[in-house]
C-alpha positions as CSV (number, residue, x, y, z in Angstrom):
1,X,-3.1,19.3,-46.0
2,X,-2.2,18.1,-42.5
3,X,1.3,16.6,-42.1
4,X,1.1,12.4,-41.7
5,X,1.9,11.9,-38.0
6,X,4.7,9.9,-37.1
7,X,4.4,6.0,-36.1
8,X,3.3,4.1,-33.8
9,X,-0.5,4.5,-34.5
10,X,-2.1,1.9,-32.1
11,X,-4.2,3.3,-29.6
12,X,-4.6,1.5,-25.8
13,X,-8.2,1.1,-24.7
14,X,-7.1,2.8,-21.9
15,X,-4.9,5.5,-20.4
16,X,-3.2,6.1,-17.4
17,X,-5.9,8.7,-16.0
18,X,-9.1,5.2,-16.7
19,X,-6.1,3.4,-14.5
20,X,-5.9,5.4,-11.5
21,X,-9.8,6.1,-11.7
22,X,-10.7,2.7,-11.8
23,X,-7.8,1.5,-8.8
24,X,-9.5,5.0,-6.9
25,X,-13.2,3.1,-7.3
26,X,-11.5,-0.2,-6.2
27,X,-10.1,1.6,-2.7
28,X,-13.1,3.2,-1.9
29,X,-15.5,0.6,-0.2
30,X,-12.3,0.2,2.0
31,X,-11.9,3.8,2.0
32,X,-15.7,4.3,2.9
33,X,-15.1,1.8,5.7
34,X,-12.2,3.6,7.3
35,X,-14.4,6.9,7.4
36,X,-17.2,5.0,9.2
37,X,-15.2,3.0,11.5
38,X,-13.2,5.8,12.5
39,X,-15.1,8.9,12.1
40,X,-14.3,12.7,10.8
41,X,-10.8,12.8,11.8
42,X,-9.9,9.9,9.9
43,X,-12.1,11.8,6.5
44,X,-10.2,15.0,7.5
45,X,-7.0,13.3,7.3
46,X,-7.7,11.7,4.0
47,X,-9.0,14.8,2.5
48,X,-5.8,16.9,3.9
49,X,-3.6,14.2,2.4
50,X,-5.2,14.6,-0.8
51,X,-4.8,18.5,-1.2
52,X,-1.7,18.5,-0.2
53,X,0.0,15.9,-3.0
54,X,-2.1,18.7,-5.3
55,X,-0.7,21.2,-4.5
56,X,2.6,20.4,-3.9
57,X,3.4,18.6,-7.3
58,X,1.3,21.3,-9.1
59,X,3.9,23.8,-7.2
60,X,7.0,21.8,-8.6
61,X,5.5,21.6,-11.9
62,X,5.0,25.0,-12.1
63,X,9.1,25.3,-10.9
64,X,10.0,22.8,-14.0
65,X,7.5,25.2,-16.1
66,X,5.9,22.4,-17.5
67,X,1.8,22.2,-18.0
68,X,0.0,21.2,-14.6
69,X,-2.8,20.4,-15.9
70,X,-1.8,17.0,-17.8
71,X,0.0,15.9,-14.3
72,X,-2.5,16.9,-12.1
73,X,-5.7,15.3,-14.3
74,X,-3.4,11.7,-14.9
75,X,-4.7,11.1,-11.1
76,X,-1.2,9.5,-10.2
77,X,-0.6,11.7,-7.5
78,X,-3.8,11.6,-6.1
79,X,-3.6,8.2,-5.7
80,X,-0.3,7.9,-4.3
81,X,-1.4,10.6,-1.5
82,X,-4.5,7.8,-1.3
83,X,-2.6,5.3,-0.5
84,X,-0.6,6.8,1.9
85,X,-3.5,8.2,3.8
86,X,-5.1,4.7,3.7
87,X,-1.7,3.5,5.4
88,X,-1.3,6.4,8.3
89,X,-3.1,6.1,11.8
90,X,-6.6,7.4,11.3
91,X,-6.6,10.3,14.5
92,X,-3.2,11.2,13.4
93,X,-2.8,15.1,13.2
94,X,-3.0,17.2,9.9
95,X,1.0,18.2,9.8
96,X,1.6,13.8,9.3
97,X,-0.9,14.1,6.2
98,X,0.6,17.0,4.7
99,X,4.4,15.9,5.4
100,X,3.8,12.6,3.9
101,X,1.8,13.7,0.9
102,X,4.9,16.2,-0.2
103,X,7.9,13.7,0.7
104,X,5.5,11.2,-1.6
105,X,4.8,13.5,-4.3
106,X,8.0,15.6,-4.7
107,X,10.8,13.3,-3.2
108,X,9.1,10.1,-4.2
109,X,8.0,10.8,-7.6
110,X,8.9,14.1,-9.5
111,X,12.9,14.6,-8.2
112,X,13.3,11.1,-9.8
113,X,11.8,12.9,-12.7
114,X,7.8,11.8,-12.7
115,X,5.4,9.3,-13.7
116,X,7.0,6.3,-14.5
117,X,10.6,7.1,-13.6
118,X,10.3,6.7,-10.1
119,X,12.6,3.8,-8.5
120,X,10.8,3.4,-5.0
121,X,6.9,3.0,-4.2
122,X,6.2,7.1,-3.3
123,X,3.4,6.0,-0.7
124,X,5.6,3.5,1.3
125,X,8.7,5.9,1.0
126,X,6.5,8.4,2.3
127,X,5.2,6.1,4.8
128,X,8.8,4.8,6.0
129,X,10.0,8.4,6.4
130,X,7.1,9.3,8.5
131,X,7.7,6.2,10.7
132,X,11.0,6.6,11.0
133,X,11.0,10.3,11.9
134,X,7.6,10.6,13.7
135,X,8.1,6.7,15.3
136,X,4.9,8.3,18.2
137,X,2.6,10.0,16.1
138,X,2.5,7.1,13.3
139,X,2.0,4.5,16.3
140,X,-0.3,5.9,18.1
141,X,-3.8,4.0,17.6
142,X,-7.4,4.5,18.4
143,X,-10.5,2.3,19.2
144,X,-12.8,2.4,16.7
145,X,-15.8,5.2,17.2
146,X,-18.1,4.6,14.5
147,X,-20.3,7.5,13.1
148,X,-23.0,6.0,14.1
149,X,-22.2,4.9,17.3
150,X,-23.2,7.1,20.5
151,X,-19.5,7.8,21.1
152,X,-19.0,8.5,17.7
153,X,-16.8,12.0,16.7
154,X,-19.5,14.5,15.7
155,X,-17.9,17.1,13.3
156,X,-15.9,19.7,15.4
157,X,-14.9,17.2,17.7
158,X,-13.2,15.4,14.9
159,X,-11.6,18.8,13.6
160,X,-10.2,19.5,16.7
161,X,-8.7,15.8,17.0
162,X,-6.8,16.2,13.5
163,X,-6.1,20.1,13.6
164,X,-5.6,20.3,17.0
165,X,-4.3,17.1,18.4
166,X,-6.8,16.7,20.9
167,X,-7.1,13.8,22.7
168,X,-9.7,11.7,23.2
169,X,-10.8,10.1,26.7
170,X,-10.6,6.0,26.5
171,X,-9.6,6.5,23.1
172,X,-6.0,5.0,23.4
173,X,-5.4,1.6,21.5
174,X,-3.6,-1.1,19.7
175,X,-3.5,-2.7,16.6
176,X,-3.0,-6.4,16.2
177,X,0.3,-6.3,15.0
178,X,1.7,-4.0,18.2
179,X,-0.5,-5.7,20.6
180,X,1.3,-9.3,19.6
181,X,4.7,-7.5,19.8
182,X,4.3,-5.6,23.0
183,X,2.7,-8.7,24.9
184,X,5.7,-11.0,23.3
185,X,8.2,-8.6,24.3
186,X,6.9,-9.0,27.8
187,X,7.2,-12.5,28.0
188,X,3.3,-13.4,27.7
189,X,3.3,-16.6,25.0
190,X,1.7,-15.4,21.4
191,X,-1.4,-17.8,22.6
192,X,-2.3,-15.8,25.9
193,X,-1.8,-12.6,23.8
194,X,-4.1,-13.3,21.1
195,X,-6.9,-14.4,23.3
196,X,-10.0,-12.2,23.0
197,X,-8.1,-9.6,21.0
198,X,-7.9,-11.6,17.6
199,X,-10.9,-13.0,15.9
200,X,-10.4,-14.0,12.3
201,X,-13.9,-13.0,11.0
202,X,-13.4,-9.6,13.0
203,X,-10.1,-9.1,11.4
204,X,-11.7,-10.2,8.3
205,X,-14.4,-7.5,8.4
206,X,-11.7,-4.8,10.3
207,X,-13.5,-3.9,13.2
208,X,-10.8,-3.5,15.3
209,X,-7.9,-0.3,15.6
210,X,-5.1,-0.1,12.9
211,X,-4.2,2.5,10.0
212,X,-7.3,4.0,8.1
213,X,-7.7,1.8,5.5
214,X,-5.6,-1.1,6.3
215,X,-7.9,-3.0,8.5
216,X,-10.8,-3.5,6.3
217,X,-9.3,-7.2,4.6
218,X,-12.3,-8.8,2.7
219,X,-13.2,-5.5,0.9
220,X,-9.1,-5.0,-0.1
221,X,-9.6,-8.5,-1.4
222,X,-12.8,-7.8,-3.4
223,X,-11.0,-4.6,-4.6
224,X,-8.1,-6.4,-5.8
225,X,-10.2,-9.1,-7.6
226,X,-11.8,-6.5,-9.4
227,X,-8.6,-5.5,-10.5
228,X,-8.2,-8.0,-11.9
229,X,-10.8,-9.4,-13.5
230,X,-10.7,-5.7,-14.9
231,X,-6.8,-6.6,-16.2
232,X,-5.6,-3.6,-14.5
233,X,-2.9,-5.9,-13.0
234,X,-2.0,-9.6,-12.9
235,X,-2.7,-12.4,-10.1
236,X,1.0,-13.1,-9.8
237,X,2.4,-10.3,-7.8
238,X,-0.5,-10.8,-5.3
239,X,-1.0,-14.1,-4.9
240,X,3.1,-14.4,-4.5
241,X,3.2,-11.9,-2.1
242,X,0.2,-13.8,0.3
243,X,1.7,-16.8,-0.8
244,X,5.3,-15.6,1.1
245,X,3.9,-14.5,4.0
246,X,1.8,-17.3,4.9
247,X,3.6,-20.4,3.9
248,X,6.5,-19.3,6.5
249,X,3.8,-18.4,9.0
250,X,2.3,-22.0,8.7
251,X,5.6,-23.5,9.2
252,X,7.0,-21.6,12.3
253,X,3.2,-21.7,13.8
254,X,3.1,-25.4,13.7
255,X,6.6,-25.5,15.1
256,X,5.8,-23.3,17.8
257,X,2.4,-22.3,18.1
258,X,3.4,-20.4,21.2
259,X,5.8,-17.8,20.0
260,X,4.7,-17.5,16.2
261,X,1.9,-16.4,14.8
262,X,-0.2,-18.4,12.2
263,X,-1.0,-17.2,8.9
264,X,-4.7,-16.0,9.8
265,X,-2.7,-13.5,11.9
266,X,-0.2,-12.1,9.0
267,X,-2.8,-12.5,6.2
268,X,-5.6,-10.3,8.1
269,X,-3.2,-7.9,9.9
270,X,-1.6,-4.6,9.2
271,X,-1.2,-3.5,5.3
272,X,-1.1,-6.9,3.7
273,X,-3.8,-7.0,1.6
274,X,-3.4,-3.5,0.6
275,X,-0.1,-4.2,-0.8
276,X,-0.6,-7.0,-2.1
277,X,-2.7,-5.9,-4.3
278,X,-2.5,-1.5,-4.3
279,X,1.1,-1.5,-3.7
280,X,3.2,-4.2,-5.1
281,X,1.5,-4.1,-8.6
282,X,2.8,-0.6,-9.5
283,X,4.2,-1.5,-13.0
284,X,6.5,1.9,-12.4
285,X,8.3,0.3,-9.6
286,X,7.6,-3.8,-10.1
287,X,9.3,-6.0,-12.9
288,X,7.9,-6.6,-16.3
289,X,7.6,-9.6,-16.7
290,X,5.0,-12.1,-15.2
291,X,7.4,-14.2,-13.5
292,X,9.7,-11.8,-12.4
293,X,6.7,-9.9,-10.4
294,X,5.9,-13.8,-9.3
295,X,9.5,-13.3,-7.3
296,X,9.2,-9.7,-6.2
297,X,5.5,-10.7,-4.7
298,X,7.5,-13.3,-3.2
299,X,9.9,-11.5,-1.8
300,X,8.0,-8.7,-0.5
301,X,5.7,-11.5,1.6
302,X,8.8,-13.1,2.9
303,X,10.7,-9.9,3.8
304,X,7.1,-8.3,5.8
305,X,7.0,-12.0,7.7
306,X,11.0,-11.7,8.8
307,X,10.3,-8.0,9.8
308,X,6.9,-8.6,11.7
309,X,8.8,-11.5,13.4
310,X,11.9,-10.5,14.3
311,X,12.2,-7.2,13.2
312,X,11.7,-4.0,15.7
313,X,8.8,-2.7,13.9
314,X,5.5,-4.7,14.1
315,X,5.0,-3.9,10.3
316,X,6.9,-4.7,7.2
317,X,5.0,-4.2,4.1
318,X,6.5,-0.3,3.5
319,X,10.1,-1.6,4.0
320,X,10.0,-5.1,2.5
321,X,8.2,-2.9,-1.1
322,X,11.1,-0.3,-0.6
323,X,13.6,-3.2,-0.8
324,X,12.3,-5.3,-3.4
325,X,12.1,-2.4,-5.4
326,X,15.5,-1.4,-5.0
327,X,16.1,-5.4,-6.2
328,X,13.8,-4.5,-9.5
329,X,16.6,-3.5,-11.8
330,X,18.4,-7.4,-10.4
331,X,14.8,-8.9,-11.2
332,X,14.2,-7.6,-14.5
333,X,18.1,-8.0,-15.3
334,X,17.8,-12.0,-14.9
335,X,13.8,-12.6,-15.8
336,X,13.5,-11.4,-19.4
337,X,10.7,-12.4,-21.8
338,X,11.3,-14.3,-24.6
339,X,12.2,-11.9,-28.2
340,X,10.0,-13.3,-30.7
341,X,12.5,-15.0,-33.3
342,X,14.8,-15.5,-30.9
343,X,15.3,-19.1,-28.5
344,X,15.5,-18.7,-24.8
345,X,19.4,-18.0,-25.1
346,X,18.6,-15.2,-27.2
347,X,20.3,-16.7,-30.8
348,X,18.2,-16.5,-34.1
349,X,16.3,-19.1,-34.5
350,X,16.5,-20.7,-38.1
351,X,14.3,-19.7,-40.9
352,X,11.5,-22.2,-42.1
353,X,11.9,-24.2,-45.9
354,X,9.7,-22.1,-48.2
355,X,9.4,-18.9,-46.0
């Protein structure tokens, strides 16, 4: 007779390996994108990502002398080293991948001691240390050299642009984001700047130079509005998060058209929609409660606008997440949900006559 296993007995429809499968098949026409708009250096680059967050948390695993197995197969990692390839300059070199995908995987996620016990977003701390550290290599863009195109990378070219670090004649770029701050830092107004380099249905459909899957804006969208219609995650963190970098956009725009960029501009730029709706909605490192992820969406949009505007980067998603999740704990602390039979104050509420 088999022992009576202890409570609870409720069973999820899910589980965390359906979760990162089905967030993996929601990146992937923006994936697919990045590999045609940018060729075999920007497929080697995601593949090299990928193998290394494998092997590397299967090696620290092995250390703890836990089962790999279970880790490896719940797809978390995999998706984090996703993420962050999705988020790094598409001809950067191999070493960047594989640097990243171990800080993600090993500093990000397993020291703090795994799944779910993470404090900070592992892709965007990855992503800030690489930026911070390797401030050329992870600012260094290319023009666009579709597969198809006649200048398109054929496939030992594009090995010997991530392996090697070749370079590539008339290759050299900017992304929106840099181009604004570079021509602003010269003096040039934001209206002169923007002329013939910024299109809204171009930036909409990311033909243009930026990180490897950041560009691509309406197929991020879709993929986040499959997410959730799916319930994977909620409309509050994303919507907050597009909601606080536009509405100060729109403001300082129609103060000064000249010298601040409208929301078209932050909306369809750099890594917004892919945090908005890949990055904030972690439920490891985001608050619990739908209001409370209403402010940290908030506050990550806000924070990415001050950066992008004043700050000395041109992007702010990676730092605004890092510090909005380091305000989690604060969020979660002061936003609680209600405790059935209790009032909002938290006392007992009375019984009912008869029950």
């Amino acid at each position: 007779m088999n022992p009576i296993a202890h409570s609870p007995h409720a069973h999820a429809p899910s589980s965390i390996g359906k979760v990162m499968l089905t967030v993996m098949l929601a990146l992937t026409p923006a994936t697919l994108f990045g590999f045609w708009l940018y060729g075999w250096p920007a497929i080697h680059l995601w593949a090299v990502a990928i193998i290394a967050a494998i092997l590397g948390e299967a090696f620290v695993i092995r250390l703890q002398q836990r089962a790999v197995r279970p880790v490896i197969m719940d797809g978390s990692g995999i998706l984090t080293a996703w993420l962050l390839a999705l988020s790094l300059p598409p001809y950067a070199p191999w070493w960047i991948a594989v640097l990243g995908s171990l800080f993600a995987v090993i500093v990000g996620k397993q020291i703090f001691g795994g799944l779910g016990q993470n404090v900070f977003n592992p892709a965007m701390a990855a992503r800030v240390m690489l930026l911070i550290s390797f401030p050329l290599e992870m600012t260094t863009w290319g023009a666009p050299l579709p597969l198809t195109s006649p200048n398109g990378l054929n496939l030992i070219e594009g090995l010997r642009v991530t392996f090697f670090s070749q370079p590539i004649d008339g290759m050299a770029s900017a992304s929106l984001l840099g181009h604004v701050k570079t021509e602003f830092t010269r003096g040039i107004g934001l209206e002169q700047a923007l002329t013939g380099f910024f299109t809204p249905m171009d930036a909409l459909w990311g033909m243009r130079a930026g990180s490897l899957g950041e560009t691509a804006a309406l197929m991020l969208l879709l993929g986040g509005l499959v997410l959730i219609a799916r319930r994977i995650i909620t409309w509050h963190a994303p919507f907050a998060m597009l909601l606080g970098v536009a509405v100060p956009a729109l403001i300082f725009s129609l103060i000064d058209g000249n010298h601040y960029a409208g929301p078209l501009v932050h909306l369809l730029s750099g890594g917004v929609m892919l945090g908005a709706f890949f990055i904030i909605t972690d439920p490891v490192t985001s608050p619990n409660t739908a209001k409370g992820q209403f402010i940290f969406g908030l506050g990550c949009g806000l924070l990415t606008w001050v950066i992008r505007t004043w700050g000395g980067y041109p992007e702010g998603v990676a730092f605004a997440v890092l510090l909005m999740n380091a305000a989690t704990p604060l969020i979660d602390q002061y936003v609680k949900p209600r405790i059935y039979g209790r009032d909002r104050k938290g006392a007992a509420l009375p019984a009912k006559k008869g029950a």
